[in-house]
N, C-alpha and C positions, 0 to 999 in steps of 0.2 A: 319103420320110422321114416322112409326115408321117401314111400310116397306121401303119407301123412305130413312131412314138413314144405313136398312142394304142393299139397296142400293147403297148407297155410299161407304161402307164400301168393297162392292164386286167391284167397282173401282177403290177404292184408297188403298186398305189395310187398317188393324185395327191402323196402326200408322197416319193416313190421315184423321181421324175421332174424333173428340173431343166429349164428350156428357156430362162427367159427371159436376158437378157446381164446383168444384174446376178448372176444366182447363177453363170451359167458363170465371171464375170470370176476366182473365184476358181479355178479348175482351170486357170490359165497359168503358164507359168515366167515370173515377175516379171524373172531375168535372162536370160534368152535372147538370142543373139545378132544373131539376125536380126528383131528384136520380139515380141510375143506374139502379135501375131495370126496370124502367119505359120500357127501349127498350132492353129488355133481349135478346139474341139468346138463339134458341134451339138444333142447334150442330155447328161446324164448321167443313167445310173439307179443304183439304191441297194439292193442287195437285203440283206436282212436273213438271209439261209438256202440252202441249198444248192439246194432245190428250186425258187426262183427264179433264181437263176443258170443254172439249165437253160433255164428260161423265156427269158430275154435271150439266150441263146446261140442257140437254137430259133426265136426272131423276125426276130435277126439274119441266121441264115442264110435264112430266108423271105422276107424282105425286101431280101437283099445289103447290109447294113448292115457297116461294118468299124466294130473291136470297139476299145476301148482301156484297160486293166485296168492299176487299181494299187489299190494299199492302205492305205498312206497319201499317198505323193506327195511326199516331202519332199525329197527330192532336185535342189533348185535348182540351175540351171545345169546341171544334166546334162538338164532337160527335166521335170522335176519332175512334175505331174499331165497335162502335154499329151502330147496325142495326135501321132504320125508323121505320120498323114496326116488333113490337113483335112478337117474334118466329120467326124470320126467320134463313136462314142456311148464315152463313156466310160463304165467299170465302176468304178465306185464302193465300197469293197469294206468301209470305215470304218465300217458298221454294224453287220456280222460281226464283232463285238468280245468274242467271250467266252472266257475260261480253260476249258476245258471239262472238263481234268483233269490233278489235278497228283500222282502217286503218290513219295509218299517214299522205299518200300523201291527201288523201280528206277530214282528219280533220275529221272523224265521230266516231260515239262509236254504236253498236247494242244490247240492252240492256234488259232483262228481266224485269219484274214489281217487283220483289222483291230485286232487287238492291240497296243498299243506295246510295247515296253520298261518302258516307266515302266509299264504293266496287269500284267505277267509281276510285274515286282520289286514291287507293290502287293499281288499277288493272294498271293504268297510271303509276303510279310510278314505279310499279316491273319493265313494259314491256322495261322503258326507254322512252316512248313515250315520243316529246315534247308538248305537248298537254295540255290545261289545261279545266276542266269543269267549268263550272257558277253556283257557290254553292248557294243556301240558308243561311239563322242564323244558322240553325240547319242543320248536316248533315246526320243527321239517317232518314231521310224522303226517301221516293221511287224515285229518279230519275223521273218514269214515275206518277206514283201517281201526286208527284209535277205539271208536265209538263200538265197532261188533267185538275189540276184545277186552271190554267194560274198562276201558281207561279212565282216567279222573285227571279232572282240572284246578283252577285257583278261584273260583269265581262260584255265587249259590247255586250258581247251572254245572258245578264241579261234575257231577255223577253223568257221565257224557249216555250210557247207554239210556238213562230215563228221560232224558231232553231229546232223542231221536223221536221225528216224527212221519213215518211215512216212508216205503224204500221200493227200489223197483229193483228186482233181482232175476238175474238168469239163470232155471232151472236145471237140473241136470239130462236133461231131453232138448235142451235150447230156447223152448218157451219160456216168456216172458211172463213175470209176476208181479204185481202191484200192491201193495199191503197198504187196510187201511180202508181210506176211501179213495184213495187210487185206483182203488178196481172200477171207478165209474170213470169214464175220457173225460177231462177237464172240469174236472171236479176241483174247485174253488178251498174246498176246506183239506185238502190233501196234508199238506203241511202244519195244519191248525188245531186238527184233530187223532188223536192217538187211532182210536178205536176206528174199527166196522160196523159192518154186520157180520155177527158171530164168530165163528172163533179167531182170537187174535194167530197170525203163524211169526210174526216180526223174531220171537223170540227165538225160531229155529235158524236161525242164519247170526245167530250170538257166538260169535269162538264155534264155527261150524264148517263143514264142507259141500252144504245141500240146497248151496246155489254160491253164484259172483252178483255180489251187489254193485249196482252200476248207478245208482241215484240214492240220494237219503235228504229227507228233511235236515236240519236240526236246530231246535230252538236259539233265540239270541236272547240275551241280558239285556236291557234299553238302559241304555245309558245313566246311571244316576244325577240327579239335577246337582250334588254336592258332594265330593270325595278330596278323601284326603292317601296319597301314598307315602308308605312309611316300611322300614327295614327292620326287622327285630331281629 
């Protein structure tokens, strides 16, 4: 483990790299049943970009490191930031936090895994878009997080995993995958368009472990011309 962490460390920087148990303490499910320490991690790394996530995928498998990926973690009591199996290296994914693209005419937003909710509806509001996203109860959850563990919203775009359109995911070999029509470079309808050519795989990375999604479409609501809010 312990050439594997400075391993990481030569990927990501010493800021990318969590080890000691004060910083881990935060990556436990505070209610967990069995206690926290039951599914301890033994580092966490941090990557900022897609090109390091390959990196961490590429060490892990060189080292037999097992992997533990979330985005924001917030899901307490279900096991929130911890890991399955003890010692493993958490994937840290809350750095990756950028809006990357938000087009009006086709209603879509292109989204990082570290994005909240509350970054989606912020980054909406600055730009003037009329657009609106399909929140969750909570809005500090991951946008994309939400969306591969078929979350639901308030909005007819509620069903978040069927408004995903398009993801770019890191294989378990560290290759790069494009779903969709992503698999062509600057392909214009990436976001617009579900489908390929032939077989869809979008669904195998749904509540999965046979990649880290590092981009994702996802449909927006356009704004309706007339509404009313109201509290039943």
């Amino acid at each position: 483990m312990e050439r594997a962490i400075q391993a990481f460390v030569e990927a990501l920087g010493n800021d990318g790299v969590l080890t000691s148990e004060e910083d881990l303490r935060e990556f436990r499910d505070p209610y967990a049943f069995k206690g926290s320490d039951e599914w301890a991690a033994s580092a966490v790394v941090m990557p900022t970009e897609v090109e390091q996530v390959q990196a961490i995928v590429r060490i892990a498998n060189q080292y037999r490191v097992p992997l533990w990926t979330f985005s924001q973690g917030r899901n307490n009591t279900y096991g929130g930031p911890a890991p399955r199996v003890r010692g493993s290296v958490l994937v840290n994914l809350r750095r990756m936090n950028r809006v990357l693209e938000i087009d009006d005419d086709l209603a879509y937003a292109l989204v990082e895994p570290g994005v909240r909710f509350f970054d989606l509806y912020d980054a909406l509001q600055a730009g003037g878009h009329k657009l609106w996203p399909s929140i969750p109860d909570l809005g500090w959850g991951s946008v994309i997080g939400n969306t591969l563990e078929y979350g639901r919203g308030y909005t007819p775009y509620g069903d978040h995993s069927t408004t995903a359109c398009g993801m770019e995911v890191v294989l378990p070999d560290g290759d790069v995958l494009r779903t969709g029509m992503g698999a062509m470079a600057g392909n214009r309808s990436w976001q617009a368009y579900q489908r390929g050519f032939g077989p869809s795989p979008d669904s195998l990375f749904m509540q999965s472990n046979y990649g880290i999604v590092t981009k994702m479409g996802v449909w927006l609501m356009p704004q309706p011309e007339v509404y009313l809010s109201g509290w039943a």
